[in-house]
Structures are given as C-alpha cells and as structure tokens.
N, C-alpha and C positions, 0 to 999 in steps of 0.2 A: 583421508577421505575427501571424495567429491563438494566444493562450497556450494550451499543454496542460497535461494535468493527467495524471501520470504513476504508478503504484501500485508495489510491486514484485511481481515477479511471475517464474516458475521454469516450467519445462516437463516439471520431473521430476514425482515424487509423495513427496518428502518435505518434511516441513513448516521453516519458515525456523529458524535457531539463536534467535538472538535480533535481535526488533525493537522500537523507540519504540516506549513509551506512546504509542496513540491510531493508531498507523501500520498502514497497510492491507498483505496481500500475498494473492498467491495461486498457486494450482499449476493446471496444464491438461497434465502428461502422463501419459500410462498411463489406465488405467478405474480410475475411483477405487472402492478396496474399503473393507470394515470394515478391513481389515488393514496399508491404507495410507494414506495422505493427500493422494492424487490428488483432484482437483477438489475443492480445500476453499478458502474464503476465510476468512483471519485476520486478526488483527486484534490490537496488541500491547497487554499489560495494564500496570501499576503498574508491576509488576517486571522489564520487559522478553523476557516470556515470551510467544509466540506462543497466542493463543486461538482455535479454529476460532466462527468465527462463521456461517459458511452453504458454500455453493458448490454445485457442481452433483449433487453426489453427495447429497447431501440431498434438491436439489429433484426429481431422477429419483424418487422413494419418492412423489411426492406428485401425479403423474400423471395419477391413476386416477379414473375418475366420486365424489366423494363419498356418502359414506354407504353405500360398497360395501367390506366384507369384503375385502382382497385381500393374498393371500401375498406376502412379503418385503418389504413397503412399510407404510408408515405409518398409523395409521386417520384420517381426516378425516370426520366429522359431516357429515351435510347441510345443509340451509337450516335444519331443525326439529330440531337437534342431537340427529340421530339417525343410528345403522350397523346396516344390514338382518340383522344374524347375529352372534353374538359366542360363542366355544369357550372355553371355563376345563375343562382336563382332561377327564374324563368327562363335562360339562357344555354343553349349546348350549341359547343364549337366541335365537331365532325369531318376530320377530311378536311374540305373549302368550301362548308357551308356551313351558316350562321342561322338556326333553327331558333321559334321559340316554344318552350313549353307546350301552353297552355293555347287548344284550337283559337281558332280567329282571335289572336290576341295581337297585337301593332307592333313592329319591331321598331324602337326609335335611336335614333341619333341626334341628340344632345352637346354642343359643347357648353362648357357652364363657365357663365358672365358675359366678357367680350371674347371668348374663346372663338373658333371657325372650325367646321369642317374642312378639311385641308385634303384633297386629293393631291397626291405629289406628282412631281416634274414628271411625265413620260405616262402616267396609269393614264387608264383610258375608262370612261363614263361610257357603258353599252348601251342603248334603246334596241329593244326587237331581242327576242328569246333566240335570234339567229343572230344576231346583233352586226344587224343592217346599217348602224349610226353608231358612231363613236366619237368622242366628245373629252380632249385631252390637252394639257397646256404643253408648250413646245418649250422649253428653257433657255435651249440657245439661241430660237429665234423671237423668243420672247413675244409668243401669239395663242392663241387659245385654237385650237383646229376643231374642226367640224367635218368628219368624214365619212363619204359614202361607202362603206364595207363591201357589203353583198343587194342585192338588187337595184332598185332605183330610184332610194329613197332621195326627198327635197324637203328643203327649207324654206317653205311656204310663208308670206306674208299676205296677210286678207286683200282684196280688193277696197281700196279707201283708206287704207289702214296706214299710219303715218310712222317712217323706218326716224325717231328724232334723234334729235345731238344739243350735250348742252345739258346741266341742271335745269333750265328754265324751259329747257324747248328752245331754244335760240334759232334753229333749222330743222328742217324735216325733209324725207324724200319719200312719195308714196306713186301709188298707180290710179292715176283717174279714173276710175271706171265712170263713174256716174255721168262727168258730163263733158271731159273732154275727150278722152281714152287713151290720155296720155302720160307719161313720165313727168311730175312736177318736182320741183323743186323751189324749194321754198324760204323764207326767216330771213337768208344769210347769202353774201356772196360768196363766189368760191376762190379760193387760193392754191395756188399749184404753187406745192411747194419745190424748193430746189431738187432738181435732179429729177423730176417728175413731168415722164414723155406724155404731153399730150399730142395724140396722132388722129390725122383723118384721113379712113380708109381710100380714099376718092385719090384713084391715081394719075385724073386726068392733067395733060401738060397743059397749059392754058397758053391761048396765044394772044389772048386777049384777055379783059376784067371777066367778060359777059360767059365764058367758056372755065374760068377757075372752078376747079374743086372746092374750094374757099374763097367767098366775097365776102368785102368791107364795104359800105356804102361811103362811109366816109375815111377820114386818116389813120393810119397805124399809132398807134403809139409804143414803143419797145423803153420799157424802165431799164432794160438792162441789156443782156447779151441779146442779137439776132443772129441766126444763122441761113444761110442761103445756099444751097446747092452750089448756083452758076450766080456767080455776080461778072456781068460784063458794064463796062462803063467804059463811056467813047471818050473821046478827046481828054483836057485837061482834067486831073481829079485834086480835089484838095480835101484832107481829112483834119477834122476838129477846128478849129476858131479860134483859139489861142497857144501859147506855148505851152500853158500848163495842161494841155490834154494832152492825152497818151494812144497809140497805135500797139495794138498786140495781136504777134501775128503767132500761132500755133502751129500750123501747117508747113512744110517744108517749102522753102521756097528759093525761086533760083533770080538770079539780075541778070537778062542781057546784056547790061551795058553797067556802066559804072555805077558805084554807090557815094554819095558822097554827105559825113556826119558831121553835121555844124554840133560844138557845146560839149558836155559830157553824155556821151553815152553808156548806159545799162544794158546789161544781158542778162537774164534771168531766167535758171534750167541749162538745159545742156545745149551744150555746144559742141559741134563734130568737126575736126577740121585733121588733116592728111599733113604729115610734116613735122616740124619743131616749132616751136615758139620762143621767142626771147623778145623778153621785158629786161629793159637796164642791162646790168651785169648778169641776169639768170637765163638759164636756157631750160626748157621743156623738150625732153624729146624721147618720143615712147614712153619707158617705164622710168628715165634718169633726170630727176634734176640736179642741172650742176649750173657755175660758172662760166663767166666768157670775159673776155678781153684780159686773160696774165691776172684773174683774181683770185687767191688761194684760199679763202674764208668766206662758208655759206652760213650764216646766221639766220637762229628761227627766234624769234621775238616774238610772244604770243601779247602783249603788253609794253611797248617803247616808252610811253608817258611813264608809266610805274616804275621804273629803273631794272637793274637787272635781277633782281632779287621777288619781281613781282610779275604774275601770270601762269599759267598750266600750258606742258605742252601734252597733249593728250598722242601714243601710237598704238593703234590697235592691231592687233596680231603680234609675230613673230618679231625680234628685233636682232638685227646681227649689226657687227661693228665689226669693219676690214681695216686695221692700221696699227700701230707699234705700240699706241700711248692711249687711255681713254683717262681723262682725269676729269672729277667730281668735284666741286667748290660749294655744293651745298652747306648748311648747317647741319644735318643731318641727311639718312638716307635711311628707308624703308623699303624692305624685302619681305614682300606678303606667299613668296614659295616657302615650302617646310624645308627643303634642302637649296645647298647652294653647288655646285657642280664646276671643280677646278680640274685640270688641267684635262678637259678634252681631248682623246685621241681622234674626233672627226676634225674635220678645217673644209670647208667649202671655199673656190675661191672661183671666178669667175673670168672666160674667154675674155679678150681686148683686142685680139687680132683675129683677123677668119684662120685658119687653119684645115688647110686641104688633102680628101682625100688622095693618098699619091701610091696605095697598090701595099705594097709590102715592105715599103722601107719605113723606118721609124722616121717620127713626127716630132720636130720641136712647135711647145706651143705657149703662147704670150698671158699672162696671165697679171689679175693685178694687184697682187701681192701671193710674197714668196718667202717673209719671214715666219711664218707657223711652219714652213715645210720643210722636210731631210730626203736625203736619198735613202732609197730604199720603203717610201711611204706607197702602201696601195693607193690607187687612185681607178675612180668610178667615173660613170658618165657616158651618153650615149653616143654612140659608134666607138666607144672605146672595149676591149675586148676583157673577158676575166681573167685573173690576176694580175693587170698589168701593175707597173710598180714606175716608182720616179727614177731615171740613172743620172740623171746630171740635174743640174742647176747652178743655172746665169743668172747673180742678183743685181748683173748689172743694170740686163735689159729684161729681169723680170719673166724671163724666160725655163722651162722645165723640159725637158728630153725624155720622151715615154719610151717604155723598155719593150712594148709593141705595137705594130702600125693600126691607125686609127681604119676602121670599116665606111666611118661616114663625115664629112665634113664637120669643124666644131666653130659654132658658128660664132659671132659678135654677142657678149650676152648669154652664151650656156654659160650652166654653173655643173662645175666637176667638185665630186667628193673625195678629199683623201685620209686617208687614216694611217696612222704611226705605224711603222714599222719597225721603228729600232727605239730602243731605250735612249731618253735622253740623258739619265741620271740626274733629273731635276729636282729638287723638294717642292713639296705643295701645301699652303699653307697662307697666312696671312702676317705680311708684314707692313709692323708700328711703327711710327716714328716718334719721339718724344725727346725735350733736352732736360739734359743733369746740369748744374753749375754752367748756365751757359755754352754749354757744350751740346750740339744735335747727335743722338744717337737713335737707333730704332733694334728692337727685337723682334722675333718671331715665334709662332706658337705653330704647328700645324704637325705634317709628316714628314721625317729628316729620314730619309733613304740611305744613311750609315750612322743614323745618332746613336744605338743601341751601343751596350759595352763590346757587343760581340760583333761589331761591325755591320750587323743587320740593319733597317729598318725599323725607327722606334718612331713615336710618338710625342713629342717634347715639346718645350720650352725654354727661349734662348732670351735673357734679361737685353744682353747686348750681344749684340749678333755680327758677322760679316756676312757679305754677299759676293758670289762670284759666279757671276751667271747663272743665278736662282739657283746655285748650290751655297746653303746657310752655312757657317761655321762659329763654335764659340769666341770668345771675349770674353775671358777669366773662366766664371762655371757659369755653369747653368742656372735657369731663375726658380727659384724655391716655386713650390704648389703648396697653401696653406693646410694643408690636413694632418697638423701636425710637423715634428721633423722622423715621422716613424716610414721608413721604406720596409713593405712587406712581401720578401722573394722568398720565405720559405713557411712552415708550419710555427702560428706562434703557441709557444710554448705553457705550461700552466702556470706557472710563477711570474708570466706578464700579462694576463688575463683572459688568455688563452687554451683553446683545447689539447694542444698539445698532436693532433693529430690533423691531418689534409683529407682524409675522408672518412666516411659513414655508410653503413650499410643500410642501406635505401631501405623506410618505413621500420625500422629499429629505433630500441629505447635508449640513449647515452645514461649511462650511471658515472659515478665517482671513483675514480682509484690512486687517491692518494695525489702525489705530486707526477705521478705519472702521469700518460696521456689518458682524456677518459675512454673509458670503455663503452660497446654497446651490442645489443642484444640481437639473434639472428629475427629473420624478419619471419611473420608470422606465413604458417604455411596452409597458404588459402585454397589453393589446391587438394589439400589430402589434409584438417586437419586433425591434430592431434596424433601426426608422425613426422619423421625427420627430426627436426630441432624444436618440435611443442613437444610441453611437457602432456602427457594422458590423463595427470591427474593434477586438479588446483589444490596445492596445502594452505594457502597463505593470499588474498586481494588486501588491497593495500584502502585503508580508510582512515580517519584522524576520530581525536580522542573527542568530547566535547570542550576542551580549550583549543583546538584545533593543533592537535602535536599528531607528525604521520604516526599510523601504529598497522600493522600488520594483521588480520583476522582470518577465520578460515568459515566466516556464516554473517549472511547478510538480512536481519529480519526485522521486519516490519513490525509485529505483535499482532494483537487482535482488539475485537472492540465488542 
C-alpha cells in the first residue's frame, strides 16, 4: 500500500497545547477570527510552543486584485510595488498628490528637533501653477539656481532695499532711488579674487592719458601679476634690482641674436626643442634614451645617498625587456597579477636599420635582438604581407631574411611581431637554486614536455634537476609531493577506504555491498514519474527509532490534538 503523510490536525478553533520542535498542526473549525485561532497552521518551535505560521485565515486577507486599497485585508503591491491610495489620519496619498481630509485644514511639514526639510540634489521648488520659477540646488556645481521656466518672470529687489553680506551686515549693495539713483556700494572694500576678469567695456585705443577708456589720476600700483597687450620699450631695459628677483616669461618667444646665462639656470614647464640631447654619457633622442661615448651601463638611481637598496622606481604602463639575462637582487619580489604567463609564443622586436622597399625580391632586415627567434616563425608588421614567415637568420649581424618581399619601407624604430612557428621542445616552469652539504644544486617544478611514464607531457617535480637548453632532466628520482606516499591511478578499492568504483549514476543513492564495490540506485525519473526504474508503489521510507537506530516504515503520522 501507498505511505501517507499524516499532520495533526483539530476541527475546533483553539490552537495545540504543546507540540515538537519542527511538528506541523492545524485547525479547520469555526471561521477563524482575530480573536481566535481557527484556520491557522503551526508549526512547533525550540521550546515546544505552538507558532502560527500561516493558514487560511491569513490567506482570506490576501484575495483582493493587488495594488488595490481594500478594507480589513492586507496591502499587497503590484507588479511595480505600488497601492493606488494610501490614508495616514487626516492624510490621503493619491496618484502624486498629497490631500488632506478635512476642508480648509493646513498641510504641514514638520522635521522634529534639529531635523531640515531637505529638497534633494537636482528637485526643483516650482512658483506659478505654470511654474514660471523654479528653485533647485546644482550638486555638481555646487549653487542653488533660480530659473526663469516659462514667461518673464524676475527677482525683484525693492527700491532702497539693501542686497547684505556678512552675519553683521559688514557690506551691502542696493539702488539709490531716493537721492542719488545710483548703484551703491557699501561696508567693505571689494576684492577680486584669483582668476576673476574684471573688464571694461570701453574699447577705446588711447593715444594719450586724457583719450583712455580707463584713467588713473595718479600711480598704478600692481601687488602682483600685470598684463599688457603691447608692451614696447626703447632703448636699454633692465628688469628687477637685484639677483634674487626673477623674469617669467610664458609666452613663446624667439632671440635674434644670441643668449647668454651667467649662474645656474631653471626651466620650469615644457620645453620644446628639434633634435637629440646629450648631458654627460646620456643621450636623448626621440623616444630612446641611451648612452654615448663606449658606455655600456645606463643606471636609474631613484635615491644615491640611500645606497642601493633604498628609493622607488615607479614605470607606468607596459614594460618589455629585449636581452638574454634579466636578473633580480631584491629581497624579495611581488607579483600583484593573478597569473604569471611563461613561454610566450609572441616576441616583438624592433627595425635598427631602414630597410627598403625593393619591388618583389625578399628583404633582409636588421633588427635588435634575434635570440627569442627560429626559422620558420610568423612575423607581422606594416608593409609586411600575410603569412610571411622568417627563412634564415644572421646572429651575427643580427640580421632576419623574410620569406616575402616587404610592400612599404621598414623604417628606423617600427616594431615587428613574430610568433612561434615550430616547437621548441622546451619545458616551462620555474627553476630553484639551493645547496646540499655544500654542494649548489637547483630543481624544478613546472611542465616537463616528456616527464609522464608514457613519454607525454606531465606536470612534475625534480628535487635535483639537469638543464639542457631548458630541457629539465632527473638526478636520481623525482621529489616526493607530501600527500601522503599514496599515487592514485586507478579506482581505490573498499578494503582501503574506498569505493571500490570510478563512477556513479548522476543524482542516485550509493548503498553497501559487502566488500565489493558500492552499489547505486537509478536516478529518479523526473520526466514521467513513477515509470521506468520508479517503483509505483512506496512499501517501505526510511525513518529512525526514538534512540535514533534507521528503521524502515510504510506511515508517517503526526496524531491529533
């Protein structure tokens, strides 16, 4: 027979005395009110207390079309968690108006203490039922606006009426009317701060004081910067009165004749200049700094007093390094990438010599380094054609032979792309150095492209290693991996704590079968059930005793109350 599942369950309307933690009950007589506990389902907590968790008297409240207002029932949202009408006392919210009650009654806004009414960043304050003014603070530009909408509304100040600044009034600005009919200004002098154009309209050129668009009666005085359109000045000039003043000139400017700098000279900002530079043993020129005069060591010392162990050298952006050897003498080193990225099949390397279009014959071309690269490697770059590929290489002179003729000149400075085209048969991986007894030895750990038994490609560990052209070889065995001394290449078995089996039928039950492998159940057939491999009928769920020993049943009941 079919097993039920059985709750407890009452016909009255009072709720159960006490039931299990985790145990279901419920009521179904009487109409269930606030005032009693008809139609409720519980559910028992920790302490053997009865918790209402739902039942029908709940879900009656919850009937009603959503996002509809409706008396003695619950509110539920719409799709757009929203309810068409909402009553707080005196108060109905509507749509996007805020009513209240009761005729000619005040609607107030209140914050309480030191609270604030708070219009936020961007809402706008309307005046005019057309709303002619609007009245809104700017965030980003950190200003409070005042704007004319629609007609031609103003911000009117009275005639006399004083515009002040200042807790105390310190300055004021109004309009005369009364007895001059003019603009005053008043309290306080005025300060023009930095950066702030004062202009006068008056464009006349003056050729005299008496014709200026702006007279002084007496001396200028300039605290700081002046500025002049045309400054001409005849004869000898001489600027400042001592050594310690200073001449700054912004403006591009050119020397007819020679310059000549007594002392140390500063430059400060940019400086433009056509050509190379060279200070001491450095030369500048274009994008390269290098050496000069036979010096083969360009040192960056971010700190010389500190020694060498003291200072930051900061490179922002991309870092490439062209040469055989990059060695490290830090105490350490920090890689803030998640991966680390060995044996690249791109190489960029870059023109040294012009190398010219010559029609359809292949092109040897100079380049300045040639050890990342093999025959047979693609190589990219403009005026260079697709698929070409490298046929020869000179490491004497550093030189590569393209396997088709370039379309466009390669000039001093391109940088060409090439990519692996043959296998080097290299391993990639990271090698140690460390000594035994005196003796220096080093290992490796990485990917051995014949380590496996089977001559494949493995994954290893070499305690003490050879090296022969970045092909790793052993030195006695290989280095233990601590996880035990257990290697697991096949299915472990039952009698070493194991299943005995390599797979499992996806969403099935494993059982026991003795010393054999375990067993397991086909997988429940969700599609169609209770055909194929489900049984039709349950004889038997599986539940434990009250000392908790499993035991087998064919009825799962709750009781009553």
């Amino acid at each position: 027979m079919a097993s039920n599942i059985l709750i407890k369950r009452s016909t009255g309307s009072v709720a159960p005395g006490s039931i299990t933690f985790g145990e279901l009950a419920i009521t179904t007589g009487a109409n269930g009110t606030q005032a009693n506990a008809g139609d409720r389902l519980f559910v028992g907590d920790n302490n053997g207390a009865a918790q209402i968790v739902g039942g029908r008297y709940f879900m009656d409240m919850l009937d009603h079309v959503h996002g509809t207002l409706t008396a003695s029932s619950s509110v539920i949202v719409d799709s757009n968690s929203k309810i068409d009408q909402w009553n707080v006392d005196d108060i109905t919210l509507d749509a996007n108006v805020i009513t209240t009650s009761t005729t000619d009654a005040d609607l107030i806004f209140r914050a309480n203490g030191t609270g604030k009414l708070v219009i936020e960043d961007g809402q706008e304050l309307e005046f005019g039922t057309t709303g002619d003014v609007e009245l809104s603070f700017n965030d980003s530009d950190a200003v409070l606006d005042i704007k004319r909408v629609t007609g031609t509304p103003d911000l009117r100040i009275a005639d006399d009426m004083k515009l002040n600044f200042g807790n105390t009034k310190d300055a004021s600005i109004r309009y005369d009317e009364t007895t001059s009919d003019k603009m005053q200004i008043e309290g306080a002098d005025w300060n023009y701060g930095t950066g702030v154009l004062v202009n006068f309209a008056d464009t006349t050129d003056a050729s005299n004081v008496a014709t200026a668009g702006v007279t002084f009666a007496g001396g200028i005085g300039v605290g700081a910067t002046a500025w002049i359109k045309d400054l001409k000045v005849d004869d000898n000039t001489v600027l400042g009165t001592a050594d310690t003043d200073t001449l700054e000139v912004n403006a591009t400017t050119t020397f007819q004749n020679g310059v000549t700098f007594n002392g140390t000279t500063n430059i400060s900002g940019n400086t433009s200049q056509t050509g190379s530079i060279e200070i001491d043993n450095l030369k500048l020129d274009g994008n390269v700094l290098s050496t000069i005069n036979n010096i083969q060591e360009l040192i960056i010392d971010p700190y010389p007093a500190g020694g060498d162990a003291d200072g930051l050298v900061v490179i922002k952006g991309d870092l490439q390094i062209d040469g055989t050897t990059t060695t490290v003498n830090s105490a350490s080193m920090s890689v803030n990438d998640p991966t680390i990225e060995l044996g690249d099949p791109t190489t960029p390397v870059t023109v040294k010599t012009l190398a010219t279009f010559a029609g359809n014959a292949t092109v040897d071309v100079a380049v300045d380094a040639v050890e990342q690269l093999s025959v047979g490697d693609s190589i990219t770059g403009t005026g260079i054609p697709g698929g070409t590929t490298i046929s020869a290489i000179n490491t004497g002179t550093k030189t590569i032979t393209l396997s088709a003729a370039i379309t466009a000149d390669q000039v001093v400075g391109a940088t060409l792309v090439t990519v692996r085209g043959a296998d080097d048969a290299m391993d990639r991986g990271v090698k140690i150095h460390y000594n035994v007894s005196g003796t220096n030895q080093f290992g490796f750990f990485g990917y051995d492209r014949t380590g496996g038994a089977d001559g494949a490609g493995a994954w290893t560990f070499i305690e003490n290693a050879t090296d022969t052209g970045t092909v790793f070889g052993v030195t006695g065995n290989r280095g233990t991996v601590l996880i035990g001394d257990l290697e697991l290449d096949s299915d472990l078995e039952v009698q070493f704590g194991g299943t005995g089996a390599g797979t499992f039928t996806s969403n099935g039950i494993v059982y026991g079968n003795g010393t054999s492998p375990l067993q397991v159940t086909a997988e429940a057939n969700m599609a169609s059930p209770g055909t194929g491999n489900d049984a039709t009928t349950s004889y038997q769920v599986l539940t434990v005793t009250s000392a908790g020993v499993p035991v087998w049943t064919n009825t799962l009941d709750g009781g009553t109350f």
